[in-house]
C-alpha positions as a Python dict, from the first residue, in 0.01 Angstrom:
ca = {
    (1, 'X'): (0, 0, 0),
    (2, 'X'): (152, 361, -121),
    (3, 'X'): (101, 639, 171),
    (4, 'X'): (294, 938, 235),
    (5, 'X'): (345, 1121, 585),
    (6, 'X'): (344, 1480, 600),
    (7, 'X'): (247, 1814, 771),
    (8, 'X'): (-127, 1867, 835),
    (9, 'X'): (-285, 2201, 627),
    (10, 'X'): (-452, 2430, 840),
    (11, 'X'): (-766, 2355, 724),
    (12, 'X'): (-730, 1983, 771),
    (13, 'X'): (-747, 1994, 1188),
    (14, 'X'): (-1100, 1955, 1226),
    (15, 'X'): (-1046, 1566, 1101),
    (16, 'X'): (-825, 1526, 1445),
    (17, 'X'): (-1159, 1497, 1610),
    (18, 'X'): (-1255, 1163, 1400),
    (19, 'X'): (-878, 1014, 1482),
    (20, 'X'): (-913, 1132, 1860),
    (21, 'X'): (-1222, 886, 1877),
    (22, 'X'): (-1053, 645, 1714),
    (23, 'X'): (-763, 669, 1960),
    (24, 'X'): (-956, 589, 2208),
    (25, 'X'): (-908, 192, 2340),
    (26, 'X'): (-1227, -37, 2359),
    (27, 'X'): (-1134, -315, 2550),
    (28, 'X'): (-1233, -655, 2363),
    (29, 'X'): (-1657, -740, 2345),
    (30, 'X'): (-1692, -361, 2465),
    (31, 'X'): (-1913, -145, 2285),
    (32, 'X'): (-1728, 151, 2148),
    (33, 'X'): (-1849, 465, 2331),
    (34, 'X'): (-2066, 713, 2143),
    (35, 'X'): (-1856, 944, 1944),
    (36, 'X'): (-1952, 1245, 2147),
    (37, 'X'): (-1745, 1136, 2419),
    (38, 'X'): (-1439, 1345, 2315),
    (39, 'X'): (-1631, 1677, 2390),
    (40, 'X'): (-1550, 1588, 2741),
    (41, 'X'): (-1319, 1846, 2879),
    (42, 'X'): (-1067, 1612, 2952),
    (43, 'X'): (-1069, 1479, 2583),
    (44, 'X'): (-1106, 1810, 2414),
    (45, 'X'): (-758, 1911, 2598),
    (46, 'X'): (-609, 1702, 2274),
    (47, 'X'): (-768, 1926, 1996),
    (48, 'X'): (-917, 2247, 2163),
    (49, 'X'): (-711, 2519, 1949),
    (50, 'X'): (-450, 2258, 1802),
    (51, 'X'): (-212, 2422, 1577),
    (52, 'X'): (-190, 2766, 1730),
    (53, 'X'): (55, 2673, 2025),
    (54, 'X'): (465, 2628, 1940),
    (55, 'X'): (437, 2289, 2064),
    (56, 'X'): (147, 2184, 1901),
    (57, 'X'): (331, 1968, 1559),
    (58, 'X'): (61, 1727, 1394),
    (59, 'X'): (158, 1481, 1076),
    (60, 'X'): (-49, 1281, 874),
    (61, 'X'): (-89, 951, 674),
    (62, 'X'): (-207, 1022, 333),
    (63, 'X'): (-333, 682, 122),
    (64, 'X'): (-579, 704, -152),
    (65, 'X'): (-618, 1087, -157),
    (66, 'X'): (-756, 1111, 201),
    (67, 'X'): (-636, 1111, 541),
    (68, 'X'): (-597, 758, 691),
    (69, 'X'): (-393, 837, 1003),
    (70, 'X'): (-285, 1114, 1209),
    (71, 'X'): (-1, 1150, 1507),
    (72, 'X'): (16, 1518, 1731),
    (73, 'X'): (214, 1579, 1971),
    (74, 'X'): (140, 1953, 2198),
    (75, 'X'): (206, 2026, 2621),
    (76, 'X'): (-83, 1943, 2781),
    (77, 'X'): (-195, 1834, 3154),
    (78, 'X'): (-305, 1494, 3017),
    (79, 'X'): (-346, 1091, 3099),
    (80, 'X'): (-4, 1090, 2973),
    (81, 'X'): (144, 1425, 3120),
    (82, 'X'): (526, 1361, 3270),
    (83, 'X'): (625, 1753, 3293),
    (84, 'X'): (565, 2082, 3135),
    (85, 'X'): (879, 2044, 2916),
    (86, 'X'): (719, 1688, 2774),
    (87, 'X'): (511, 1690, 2455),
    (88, 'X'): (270, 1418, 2523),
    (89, 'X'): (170, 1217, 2207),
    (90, 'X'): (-144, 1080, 2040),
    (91, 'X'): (-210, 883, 1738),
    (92, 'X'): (-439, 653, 1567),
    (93, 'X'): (-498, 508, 1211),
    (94, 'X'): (-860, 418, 1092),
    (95, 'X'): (-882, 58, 1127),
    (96, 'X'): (-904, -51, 793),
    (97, 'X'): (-515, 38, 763),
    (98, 'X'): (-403, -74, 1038),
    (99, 'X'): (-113, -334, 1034),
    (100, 'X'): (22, -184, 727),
    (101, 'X'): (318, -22, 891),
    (102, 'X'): (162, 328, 892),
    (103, 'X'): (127, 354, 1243),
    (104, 'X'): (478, 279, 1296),
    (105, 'X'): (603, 532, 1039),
    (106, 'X'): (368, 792, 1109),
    (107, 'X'): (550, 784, 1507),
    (108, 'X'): (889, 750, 1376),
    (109, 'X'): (844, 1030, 1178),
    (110, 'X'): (712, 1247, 1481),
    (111, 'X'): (1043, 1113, 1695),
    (112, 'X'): (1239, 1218, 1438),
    (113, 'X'): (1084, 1597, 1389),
    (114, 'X'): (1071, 1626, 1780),
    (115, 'X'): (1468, 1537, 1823),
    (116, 'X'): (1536, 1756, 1545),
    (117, 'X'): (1339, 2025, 1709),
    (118, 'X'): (1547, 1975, 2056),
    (119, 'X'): (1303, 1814, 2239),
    (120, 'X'): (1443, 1596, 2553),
    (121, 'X'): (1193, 1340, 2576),
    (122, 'X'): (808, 1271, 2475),
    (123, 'X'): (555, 1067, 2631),
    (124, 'X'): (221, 931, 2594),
    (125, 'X'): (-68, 699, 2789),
    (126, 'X'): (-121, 357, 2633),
    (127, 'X'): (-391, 81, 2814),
    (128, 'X'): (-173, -229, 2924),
    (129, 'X'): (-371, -452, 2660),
    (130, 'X'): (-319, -237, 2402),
    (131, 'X'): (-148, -420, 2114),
    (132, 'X'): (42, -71, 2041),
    (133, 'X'): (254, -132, 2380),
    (134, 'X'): (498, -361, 2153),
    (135, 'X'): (544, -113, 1906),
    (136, 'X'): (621, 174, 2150),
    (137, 'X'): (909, -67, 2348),
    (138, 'X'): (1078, -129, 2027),
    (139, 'X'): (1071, 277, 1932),
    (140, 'X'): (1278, 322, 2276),
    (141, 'X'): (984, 400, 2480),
    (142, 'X'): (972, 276, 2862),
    (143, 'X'): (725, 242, 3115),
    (144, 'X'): (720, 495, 3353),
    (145, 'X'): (412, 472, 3532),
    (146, 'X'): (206, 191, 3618),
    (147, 'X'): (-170, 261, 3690),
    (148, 'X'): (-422, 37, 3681),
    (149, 'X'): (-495, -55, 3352),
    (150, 'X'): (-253, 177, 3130),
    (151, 'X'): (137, 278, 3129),
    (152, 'X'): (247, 588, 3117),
    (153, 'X'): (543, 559, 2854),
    (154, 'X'): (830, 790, 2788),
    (155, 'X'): (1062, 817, 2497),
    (156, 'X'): (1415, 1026, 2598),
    (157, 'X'): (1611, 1163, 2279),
}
């Protein structure tokens, strides 16, 4: 499958909503929840204003003229917040393209902008059953935080 990563356009933010929802985890035989659920406050700290603080840095997957993944990165009091120096990370690909090696490049491509840009470290939250732990252990990140049912990870540059 062809896909290119690259900068989100301005006018392209609004579809971080859809890839919010789908970064949220449904444990297996769950029912997704609805998709209003991310106009919680402590959901809409991921996209409220996106793109209009210097650590806010988004990059897309682009397959078949649309977008089919998306990874951001901003400083935010979040699941996954380690410090106000830490960018904490989210990212999802629609399901359908999944296992294709997108996710994996669409992160390694936000590593490598973030160590270019001088950041120290990055981190995110990830549910322990999450099939995406693997993938963030063999990108360098480790486990910082243990609670309940998800890790807090970090990734040090």
């Amino acid at each position: 499958m062809e896909y290119r990563i690259r900068e989100i356009k301005e006018e392209e933010i609004v579809e971080l909503h859809r890839f919010l929802y789908l970064a949220i985890y449904v444990h297996k035989g769950e029912t997704p929840p609805p998709f209003d659920i991310i106009y919680k406050p402590e959901l809409q700290v991921y996209v409220d204003n996106l793109g209009k603080e210097k650590d806010d840095h988004i990059l897309v997957a682009e397959a078949e003229n649309r977008i089919v993944g998306a990874v951001w990165v901003r400083i935010m009091d979040d699941y996954g917040h380690i410090d106000d120096d830490t960018p904490s990370l989210i990212i999802s690909v629609e399901k359908e393209y999944r296992g294709k090696g997108i996710g994996s490049s669409l992160l390694s491509a936000m590593l490598s902008l973030l160590s270019d840009l001088g950041y120290k470290s990055v981190s995110l939250s990830c549910q322990k059953e999450n099939y995406a732990v693997s993938l963030y252990k063999r990108l360098g990140f480790c486990i910082v935080r243990d609670i309940d049912e998800e890790y807090i990870m970090r990734k040090t540059f």
